[in-house]
PyMOL CGO cylinders between C-alpha atoms (Angstrom):
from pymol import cmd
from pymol.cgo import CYLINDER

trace = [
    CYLINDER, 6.17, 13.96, -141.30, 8.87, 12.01, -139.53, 0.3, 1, 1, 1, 1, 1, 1,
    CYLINDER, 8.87, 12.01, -139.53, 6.76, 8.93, -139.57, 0.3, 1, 1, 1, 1, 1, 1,
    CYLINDER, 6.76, 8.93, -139.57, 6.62, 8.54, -143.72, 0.3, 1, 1, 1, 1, 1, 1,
    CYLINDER, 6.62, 8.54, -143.72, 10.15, 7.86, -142.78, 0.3, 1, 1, 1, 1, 1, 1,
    CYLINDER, 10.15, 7.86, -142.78, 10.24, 6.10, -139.53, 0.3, 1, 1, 1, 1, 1, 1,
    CYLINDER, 10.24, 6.10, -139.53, 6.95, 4.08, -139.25, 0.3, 1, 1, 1, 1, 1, 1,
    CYLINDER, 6.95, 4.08, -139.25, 8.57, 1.86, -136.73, 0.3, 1, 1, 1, 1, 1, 1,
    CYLINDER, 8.57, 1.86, -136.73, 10.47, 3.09, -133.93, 0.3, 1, 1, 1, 1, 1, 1,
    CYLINDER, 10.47, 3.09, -133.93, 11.25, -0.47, -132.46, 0.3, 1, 1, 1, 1, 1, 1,
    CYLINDER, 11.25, -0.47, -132.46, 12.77, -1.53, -136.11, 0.3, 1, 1, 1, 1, 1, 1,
    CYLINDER, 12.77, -1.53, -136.11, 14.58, 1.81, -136.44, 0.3, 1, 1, 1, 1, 1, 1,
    CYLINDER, 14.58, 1.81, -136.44, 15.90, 1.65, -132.74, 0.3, 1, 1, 1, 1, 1, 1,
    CYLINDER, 15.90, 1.65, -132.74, 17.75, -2.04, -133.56, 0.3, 1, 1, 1, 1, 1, 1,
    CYLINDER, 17.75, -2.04, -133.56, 20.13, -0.10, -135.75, 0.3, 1, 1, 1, 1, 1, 1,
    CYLINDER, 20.13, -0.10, -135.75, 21.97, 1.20, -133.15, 0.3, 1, 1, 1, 1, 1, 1,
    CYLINDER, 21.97, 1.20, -133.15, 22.85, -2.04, -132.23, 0.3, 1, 1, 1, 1, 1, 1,
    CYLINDER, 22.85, -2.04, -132.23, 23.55, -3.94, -135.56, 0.3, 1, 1, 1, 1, 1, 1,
    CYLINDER, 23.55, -3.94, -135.56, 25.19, -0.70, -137.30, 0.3, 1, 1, 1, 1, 1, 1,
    CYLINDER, 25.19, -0.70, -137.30, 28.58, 0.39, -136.83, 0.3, 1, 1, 1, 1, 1, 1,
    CYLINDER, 28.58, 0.39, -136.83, 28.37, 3.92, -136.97, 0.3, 1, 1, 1, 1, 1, 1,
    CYLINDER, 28.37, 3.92, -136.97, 29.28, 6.81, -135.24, 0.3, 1, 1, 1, 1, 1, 1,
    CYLINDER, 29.28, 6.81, -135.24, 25.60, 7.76, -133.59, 0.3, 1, 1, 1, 1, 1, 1,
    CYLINDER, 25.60, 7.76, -133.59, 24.90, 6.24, -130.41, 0.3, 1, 1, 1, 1, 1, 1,
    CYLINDER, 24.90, 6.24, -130.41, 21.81, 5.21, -129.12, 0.3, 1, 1, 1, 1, 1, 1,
    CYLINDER, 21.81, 5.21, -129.12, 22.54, 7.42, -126.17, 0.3, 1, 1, 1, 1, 1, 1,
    CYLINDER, 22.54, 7.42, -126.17, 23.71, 10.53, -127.36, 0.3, 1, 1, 1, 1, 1, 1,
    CYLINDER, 23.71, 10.53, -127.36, 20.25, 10.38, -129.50, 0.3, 1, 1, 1, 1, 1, 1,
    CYLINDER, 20.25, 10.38, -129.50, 17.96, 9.24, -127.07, 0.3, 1, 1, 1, 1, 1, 1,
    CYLINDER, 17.96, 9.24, -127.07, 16.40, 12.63, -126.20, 0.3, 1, 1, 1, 1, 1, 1,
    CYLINDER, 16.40, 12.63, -126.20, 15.60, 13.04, -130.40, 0.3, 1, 1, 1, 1, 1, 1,
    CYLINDER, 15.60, 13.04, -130.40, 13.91, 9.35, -129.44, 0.3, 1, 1, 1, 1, 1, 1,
    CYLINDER, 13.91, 9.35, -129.44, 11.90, 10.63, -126.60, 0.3, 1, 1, 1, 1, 1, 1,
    CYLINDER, 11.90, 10.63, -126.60, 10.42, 13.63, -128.27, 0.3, 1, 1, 1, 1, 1, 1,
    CYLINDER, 10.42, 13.63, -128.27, 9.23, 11.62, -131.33, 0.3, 1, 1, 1, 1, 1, 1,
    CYLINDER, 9.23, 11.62, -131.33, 7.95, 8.99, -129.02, 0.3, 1, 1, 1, 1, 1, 1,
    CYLINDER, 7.95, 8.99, -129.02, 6.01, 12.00, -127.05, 0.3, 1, 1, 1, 1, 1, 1,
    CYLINDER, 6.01, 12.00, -127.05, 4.58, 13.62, -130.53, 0.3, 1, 1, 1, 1, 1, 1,
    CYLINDER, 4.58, 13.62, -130.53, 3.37, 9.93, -131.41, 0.3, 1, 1, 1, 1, 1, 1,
    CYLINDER, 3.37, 9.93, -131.41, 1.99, 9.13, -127.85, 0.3, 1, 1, 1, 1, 1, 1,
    CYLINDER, 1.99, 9.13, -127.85, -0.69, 12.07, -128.31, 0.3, 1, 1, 1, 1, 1, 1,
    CYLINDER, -0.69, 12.07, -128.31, -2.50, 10.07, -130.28, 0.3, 1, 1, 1, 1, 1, 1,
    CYLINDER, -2.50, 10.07, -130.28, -3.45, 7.52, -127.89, 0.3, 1, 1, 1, 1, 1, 1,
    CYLINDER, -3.45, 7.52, -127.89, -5.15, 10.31, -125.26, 0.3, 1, 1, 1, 1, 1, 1,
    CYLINDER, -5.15, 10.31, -125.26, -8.34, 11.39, -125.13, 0.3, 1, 1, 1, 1, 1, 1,
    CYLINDER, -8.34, 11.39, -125.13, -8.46, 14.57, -126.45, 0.3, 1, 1, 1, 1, 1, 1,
    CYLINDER, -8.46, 14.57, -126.45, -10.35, 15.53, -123.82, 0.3, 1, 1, 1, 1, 1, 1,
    CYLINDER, -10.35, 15.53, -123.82, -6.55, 15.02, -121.68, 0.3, 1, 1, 1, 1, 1, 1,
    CYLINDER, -6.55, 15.02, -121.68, -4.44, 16.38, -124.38, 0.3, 1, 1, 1, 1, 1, 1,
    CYLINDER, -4.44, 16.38, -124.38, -2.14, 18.86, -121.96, 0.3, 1, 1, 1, 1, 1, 1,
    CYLINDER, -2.14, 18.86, -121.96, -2.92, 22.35, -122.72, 0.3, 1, 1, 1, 1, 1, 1,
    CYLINDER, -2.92, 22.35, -122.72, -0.51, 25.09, -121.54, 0.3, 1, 1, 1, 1, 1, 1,
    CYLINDER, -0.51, 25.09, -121.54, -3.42, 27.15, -119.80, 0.3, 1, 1, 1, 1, 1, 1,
    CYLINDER, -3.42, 27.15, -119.80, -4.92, 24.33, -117.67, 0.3, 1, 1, 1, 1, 1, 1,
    CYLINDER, -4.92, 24.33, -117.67, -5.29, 24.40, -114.11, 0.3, 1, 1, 1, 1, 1, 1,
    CYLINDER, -5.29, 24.40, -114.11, -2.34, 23.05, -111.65, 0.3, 1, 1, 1, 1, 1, 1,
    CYLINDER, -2.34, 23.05, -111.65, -5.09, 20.06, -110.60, 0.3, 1, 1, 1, 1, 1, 1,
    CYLINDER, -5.09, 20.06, -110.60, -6.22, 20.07, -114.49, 0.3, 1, 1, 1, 1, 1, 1,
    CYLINDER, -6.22, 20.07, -114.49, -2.41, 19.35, -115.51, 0.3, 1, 1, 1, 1, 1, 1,
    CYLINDER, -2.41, 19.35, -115.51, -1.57, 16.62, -113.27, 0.3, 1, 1, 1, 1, 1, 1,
    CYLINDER, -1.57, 16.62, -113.27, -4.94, 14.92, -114.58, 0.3, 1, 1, 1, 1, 1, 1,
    CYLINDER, -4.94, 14.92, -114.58, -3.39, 14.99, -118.14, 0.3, 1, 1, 1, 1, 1, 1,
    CYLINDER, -3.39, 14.99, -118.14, 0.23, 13.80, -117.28, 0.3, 1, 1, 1, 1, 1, 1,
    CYLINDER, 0.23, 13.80, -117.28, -1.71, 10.77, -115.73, 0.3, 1, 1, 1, 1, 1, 1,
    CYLINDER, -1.71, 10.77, -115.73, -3.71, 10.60, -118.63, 0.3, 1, 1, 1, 1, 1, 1,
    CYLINDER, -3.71, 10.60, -118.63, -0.57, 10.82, -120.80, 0.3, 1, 1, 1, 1, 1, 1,
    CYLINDER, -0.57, 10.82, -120.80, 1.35, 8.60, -118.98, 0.3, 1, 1, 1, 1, 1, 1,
    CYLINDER, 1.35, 8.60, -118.98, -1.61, 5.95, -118.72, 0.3, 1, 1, 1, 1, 1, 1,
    CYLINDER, -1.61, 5.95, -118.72, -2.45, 6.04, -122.23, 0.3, 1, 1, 1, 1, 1, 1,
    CYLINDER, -2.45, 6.04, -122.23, 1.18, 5.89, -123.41, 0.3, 1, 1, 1, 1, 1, 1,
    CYLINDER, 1.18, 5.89, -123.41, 2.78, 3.43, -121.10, 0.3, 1, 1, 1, 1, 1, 1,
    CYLINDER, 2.78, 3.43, -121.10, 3.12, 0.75, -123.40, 0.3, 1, 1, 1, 1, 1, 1,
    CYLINDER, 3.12, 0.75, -123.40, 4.87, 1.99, -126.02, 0.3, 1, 1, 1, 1, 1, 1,
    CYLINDER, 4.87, 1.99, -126.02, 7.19, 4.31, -123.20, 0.3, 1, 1, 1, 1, 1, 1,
    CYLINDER, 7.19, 4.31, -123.20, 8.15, 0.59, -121.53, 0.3, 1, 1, 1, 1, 1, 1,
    CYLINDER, 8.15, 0.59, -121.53, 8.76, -0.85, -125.17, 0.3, 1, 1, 1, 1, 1, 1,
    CYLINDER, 8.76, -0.85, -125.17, 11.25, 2.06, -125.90, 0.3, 1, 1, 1, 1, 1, 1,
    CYLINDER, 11.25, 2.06, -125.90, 12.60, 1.73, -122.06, 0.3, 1, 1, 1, 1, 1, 1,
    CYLINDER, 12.60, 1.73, -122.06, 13.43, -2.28, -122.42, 0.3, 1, 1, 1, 1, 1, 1,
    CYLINDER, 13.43, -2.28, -122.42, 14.55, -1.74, -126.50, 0.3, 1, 1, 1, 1, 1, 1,
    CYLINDER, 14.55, -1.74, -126.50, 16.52, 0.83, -125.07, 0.3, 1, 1, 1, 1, 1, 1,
    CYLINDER, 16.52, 0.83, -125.07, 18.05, -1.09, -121.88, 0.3, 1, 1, 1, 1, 1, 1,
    CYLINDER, 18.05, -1.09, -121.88, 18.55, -4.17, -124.38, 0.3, 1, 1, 1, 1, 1, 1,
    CYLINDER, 18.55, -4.17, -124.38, 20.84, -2.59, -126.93, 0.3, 1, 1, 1, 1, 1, 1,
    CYLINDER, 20.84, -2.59, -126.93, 22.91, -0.69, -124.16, 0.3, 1, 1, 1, 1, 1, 1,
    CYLINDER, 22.91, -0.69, -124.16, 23.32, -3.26, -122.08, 0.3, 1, 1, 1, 1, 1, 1,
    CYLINDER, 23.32, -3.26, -122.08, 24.53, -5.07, -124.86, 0.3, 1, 1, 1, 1, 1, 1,
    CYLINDER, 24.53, -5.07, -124.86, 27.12, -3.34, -125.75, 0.3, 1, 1, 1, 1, 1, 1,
    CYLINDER, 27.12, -3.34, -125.75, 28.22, -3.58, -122.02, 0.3, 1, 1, 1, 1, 1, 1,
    CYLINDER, 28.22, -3.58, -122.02, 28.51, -6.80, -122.20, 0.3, 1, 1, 1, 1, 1, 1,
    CYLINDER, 28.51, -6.80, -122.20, 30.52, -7.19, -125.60, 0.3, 1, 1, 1, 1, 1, 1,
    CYLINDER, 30.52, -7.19, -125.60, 26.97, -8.85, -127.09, 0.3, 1, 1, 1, 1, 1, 1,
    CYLINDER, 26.97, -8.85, -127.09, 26.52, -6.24, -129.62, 0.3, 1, 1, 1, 1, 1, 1,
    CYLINDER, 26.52, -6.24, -129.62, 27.97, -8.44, -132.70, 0.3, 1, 1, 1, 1, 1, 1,
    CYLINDER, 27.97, -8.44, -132.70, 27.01, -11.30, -134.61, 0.3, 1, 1, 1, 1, 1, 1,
    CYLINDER, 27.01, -11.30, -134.61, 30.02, -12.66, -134.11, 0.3, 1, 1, 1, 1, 1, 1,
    CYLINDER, 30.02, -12.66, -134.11, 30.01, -12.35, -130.23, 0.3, 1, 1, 1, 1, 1, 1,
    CYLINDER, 30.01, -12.35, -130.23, 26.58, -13.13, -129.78, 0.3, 1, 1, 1, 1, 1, 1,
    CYLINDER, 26.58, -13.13, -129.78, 27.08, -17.30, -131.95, 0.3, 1, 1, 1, 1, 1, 1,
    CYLINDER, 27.08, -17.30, -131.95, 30.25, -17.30, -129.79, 0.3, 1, 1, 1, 1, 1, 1,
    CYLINDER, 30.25, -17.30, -129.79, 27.88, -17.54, -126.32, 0.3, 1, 1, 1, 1, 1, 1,
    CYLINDER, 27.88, -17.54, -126.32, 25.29, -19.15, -128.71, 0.3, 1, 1, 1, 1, 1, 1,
    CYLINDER, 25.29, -19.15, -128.71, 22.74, -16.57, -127.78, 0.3, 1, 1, 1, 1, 1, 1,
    CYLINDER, 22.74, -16.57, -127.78, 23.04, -16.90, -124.15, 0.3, 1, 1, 1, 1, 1, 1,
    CYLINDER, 23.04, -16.90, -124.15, 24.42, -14.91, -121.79, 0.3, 1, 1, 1, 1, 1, 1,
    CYLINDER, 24.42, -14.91, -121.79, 26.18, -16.35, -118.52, 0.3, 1, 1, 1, 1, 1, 1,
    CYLINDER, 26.18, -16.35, -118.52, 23.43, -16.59, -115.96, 0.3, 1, 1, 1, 1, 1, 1,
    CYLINDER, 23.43, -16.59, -115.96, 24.61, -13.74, -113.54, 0.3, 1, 1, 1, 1, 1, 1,
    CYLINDER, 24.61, -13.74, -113.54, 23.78, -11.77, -117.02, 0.3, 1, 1, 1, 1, 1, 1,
    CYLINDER, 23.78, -11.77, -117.02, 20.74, -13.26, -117.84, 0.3, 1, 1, 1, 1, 1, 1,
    CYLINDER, 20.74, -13.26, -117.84, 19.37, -12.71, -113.89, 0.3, 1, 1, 1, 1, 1, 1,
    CYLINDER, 19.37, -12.71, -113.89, 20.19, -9.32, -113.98, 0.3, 1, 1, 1, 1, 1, 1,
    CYLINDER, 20.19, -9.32, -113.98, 18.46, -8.73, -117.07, 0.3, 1, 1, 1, 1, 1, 1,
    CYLINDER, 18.46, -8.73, -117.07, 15.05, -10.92, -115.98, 0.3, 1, 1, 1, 1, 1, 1,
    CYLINDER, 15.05, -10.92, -115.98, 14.90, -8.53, -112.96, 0.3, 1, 1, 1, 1, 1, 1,
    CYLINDER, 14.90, -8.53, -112.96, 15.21, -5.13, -114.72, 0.3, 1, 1, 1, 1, 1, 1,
    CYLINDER, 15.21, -5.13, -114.72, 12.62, -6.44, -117.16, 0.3, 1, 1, 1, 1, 1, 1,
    CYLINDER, 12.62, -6.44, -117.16, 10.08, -6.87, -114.34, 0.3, 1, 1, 1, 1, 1, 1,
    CYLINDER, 10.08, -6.87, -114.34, 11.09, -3.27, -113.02, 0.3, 1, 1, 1, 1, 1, 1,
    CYLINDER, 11.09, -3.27, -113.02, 10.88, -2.21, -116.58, 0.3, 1, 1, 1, 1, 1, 1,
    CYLINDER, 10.88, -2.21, -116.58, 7.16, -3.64, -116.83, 0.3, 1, 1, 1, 1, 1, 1,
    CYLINDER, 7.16, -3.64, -116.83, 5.92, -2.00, -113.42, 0.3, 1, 1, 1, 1, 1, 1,
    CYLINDER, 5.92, -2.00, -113.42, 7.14, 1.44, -114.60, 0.3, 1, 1, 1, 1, 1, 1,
    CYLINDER, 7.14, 1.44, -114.60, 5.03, 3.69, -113.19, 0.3, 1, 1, 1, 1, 1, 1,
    CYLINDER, 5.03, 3.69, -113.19, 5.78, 7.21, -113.92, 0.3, 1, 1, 1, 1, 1, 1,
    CYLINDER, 5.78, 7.21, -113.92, 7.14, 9.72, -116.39, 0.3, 1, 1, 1, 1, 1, 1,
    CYLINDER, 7.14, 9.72, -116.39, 10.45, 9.95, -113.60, 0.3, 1, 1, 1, 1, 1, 1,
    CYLINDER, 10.45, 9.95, -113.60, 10.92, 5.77, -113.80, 0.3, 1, 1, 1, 1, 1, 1,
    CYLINDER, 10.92, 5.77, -113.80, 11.06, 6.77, -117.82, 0.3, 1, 1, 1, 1, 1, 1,
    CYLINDER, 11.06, 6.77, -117.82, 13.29, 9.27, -117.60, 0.3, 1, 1, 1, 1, 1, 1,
    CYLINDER, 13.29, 9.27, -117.60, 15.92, 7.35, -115.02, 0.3, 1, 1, 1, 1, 1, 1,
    CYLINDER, 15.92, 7.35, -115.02, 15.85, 4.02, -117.07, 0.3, 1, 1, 1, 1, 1, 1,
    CYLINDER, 15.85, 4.02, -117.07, 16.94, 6.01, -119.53, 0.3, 1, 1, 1, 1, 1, 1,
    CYLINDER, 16.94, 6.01, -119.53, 19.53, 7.67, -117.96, 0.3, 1, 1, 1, 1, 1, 1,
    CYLINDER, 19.53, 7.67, -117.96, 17.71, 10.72, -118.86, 0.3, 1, 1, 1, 1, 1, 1,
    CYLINDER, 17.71, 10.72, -118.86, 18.17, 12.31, -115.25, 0.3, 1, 1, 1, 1, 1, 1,
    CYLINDER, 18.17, 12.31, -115.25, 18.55, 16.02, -116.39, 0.3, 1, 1, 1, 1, 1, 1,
    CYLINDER, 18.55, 16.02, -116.39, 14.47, 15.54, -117.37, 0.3, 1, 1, 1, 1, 1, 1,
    CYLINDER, 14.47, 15.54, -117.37, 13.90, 14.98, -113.90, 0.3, 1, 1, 1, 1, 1, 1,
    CYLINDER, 13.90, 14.98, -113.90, 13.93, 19.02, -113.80, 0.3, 1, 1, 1, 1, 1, 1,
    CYLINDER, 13.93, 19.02, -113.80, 12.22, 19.98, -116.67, 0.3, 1, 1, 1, 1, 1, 1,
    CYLINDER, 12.22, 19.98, -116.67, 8.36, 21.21, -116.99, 0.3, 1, 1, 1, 1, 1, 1,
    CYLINDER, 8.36, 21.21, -116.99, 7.12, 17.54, -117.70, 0.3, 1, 1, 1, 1, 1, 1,
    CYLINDER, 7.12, 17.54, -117.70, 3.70, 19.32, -118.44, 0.3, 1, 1, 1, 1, 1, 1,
    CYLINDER, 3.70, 19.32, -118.44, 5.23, 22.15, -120.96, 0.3, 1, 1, 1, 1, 1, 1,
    CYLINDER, 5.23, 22.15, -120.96, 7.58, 19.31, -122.53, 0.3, 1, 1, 1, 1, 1, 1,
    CYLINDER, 7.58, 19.31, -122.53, 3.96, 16.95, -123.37, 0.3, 1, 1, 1, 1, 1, 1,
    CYLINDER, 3.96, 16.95, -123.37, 1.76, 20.23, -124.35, 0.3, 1, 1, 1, 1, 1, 1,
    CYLINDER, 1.76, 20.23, -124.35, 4.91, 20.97, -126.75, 0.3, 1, 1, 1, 1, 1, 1,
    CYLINDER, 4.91, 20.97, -126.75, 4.48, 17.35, -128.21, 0.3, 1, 1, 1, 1, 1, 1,
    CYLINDER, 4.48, 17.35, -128.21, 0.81, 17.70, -128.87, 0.3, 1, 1, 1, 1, 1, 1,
    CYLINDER, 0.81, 17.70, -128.87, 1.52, 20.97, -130.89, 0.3, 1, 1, 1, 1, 1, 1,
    CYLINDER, 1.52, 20.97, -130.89, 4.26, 19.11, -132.83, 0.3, 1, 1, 1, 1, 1, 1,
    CYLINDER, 4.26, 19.11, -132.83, 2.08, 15.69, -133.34, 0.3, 1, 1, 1, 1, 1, 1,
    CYLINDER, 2.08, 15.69, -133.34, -0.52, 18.27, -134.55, 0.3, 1, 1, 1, 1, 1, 1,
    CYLINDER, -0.52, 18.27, -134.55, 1.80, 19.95, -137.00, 0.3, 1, 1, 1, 1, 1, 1,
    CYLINDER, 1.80, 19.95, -137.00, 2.92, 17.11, -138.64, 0.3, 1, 1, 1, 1, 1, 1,
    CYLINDER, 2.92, 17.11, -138.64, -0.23, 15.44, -138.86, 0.3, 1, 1, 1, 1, 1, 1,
    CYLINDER, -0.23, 15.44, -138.86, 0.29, 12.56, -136.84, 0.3, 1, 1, 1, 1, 1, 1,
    CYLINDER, 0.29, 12.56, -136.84, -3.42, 12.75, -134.93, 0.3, 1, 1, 1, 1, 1, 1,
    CYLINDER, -3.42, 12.75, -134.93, -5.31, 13.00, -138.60, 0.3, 1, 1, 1, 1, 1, 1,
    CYLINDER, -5.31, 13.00, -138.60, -8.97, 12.15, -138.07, 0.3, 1, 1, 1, 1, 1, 1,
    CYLINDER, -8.97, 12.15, -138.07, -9.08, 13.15, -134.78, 0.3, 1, 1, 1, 1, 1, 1,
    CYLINDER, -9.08, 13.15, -134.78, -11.16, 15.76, -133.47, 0.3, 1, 1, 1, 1, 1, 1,
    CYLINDER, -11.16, 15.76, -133.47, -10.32, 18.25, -130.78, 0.3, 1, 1, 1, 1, 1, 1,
    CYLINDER, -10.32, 18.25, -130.78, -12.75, 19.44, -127.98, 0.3, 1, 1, 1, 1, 1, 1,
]
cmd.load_cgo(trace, "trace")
């Protein structure tokens, strides 16, 4: 149970910007996106949990349900995410840099980052996810398959405990 060791994924995701080490943020990000999946299960109706013999009609319902249920915590992981990477873009990925500015960033910085955050919060789909991410190689994958995967996996590692199944 991957959660015994990382309750938090918001506290664990900061480490890839305060350590120096040689995992990146983005070459892990699809690890990121799974666990966030298995853990997102929990927050749909089980009546919506994606099940691989469902109906075309029946499987868009449960994306929608998947997305809208797990939205939040997607455009949490989405601005954490665009945060630390833009960051390290802009050389304010150190202490040392970021007392030398005094916390601020020069306002062309700062603007760009205000407006991403508002596209960030009116996410709307699975495919906004995946391209803030720089995911774009999800764009062709079985979004359906890839969410009725994470339900077995949140199931198998106990993550939806107390929660009863149609």
């Amino acid at each position: 149970n991957l959660k015994s060791f990382v309750p938090d994924l918001g506290r664990f995701l900061v480490r890839f910007l305060l350590a120096d080490s040689p995992l990146t943020l983005k070459e892990n990000l699809s690890i990121i996106v799974s666990e966030l999946f298995c853990r997102n299960v929990r927050w749909v109706h089980p009546d919506m949990w994606p099940e691989s013999d469902s109906s075309p009609e029946l499987q868009e319902e449960q994306v929608q349900a998947s997305f809208d249920a797990s939205q939040f915590g997607m455009k949490l992981l989405v601005f954490q995410s665009y945060y630390i990477l833009r960051s390290r873009e802009l050389g304010l990925d150190s202490i040392a840099a970021l007392e030398a500015c005094q916390g601020k960033p020069d306002s062309d910085a700062l603007q760009a980052f205000q407006r991403d955050c508002r596209e960030i919060k009116d996410m709307e789909s699975y495919q906004e996810f995946f391209l803030w991410l720089q995911l774009e190689a999800y764009l062709e994958r079985d979004l359906h398959a890839m969410l009725c995967a994470a339900v077995l996996e949140s199931e198998d590692r106990g993550y939806n405990y107390g929660i009863q199944r149609p």
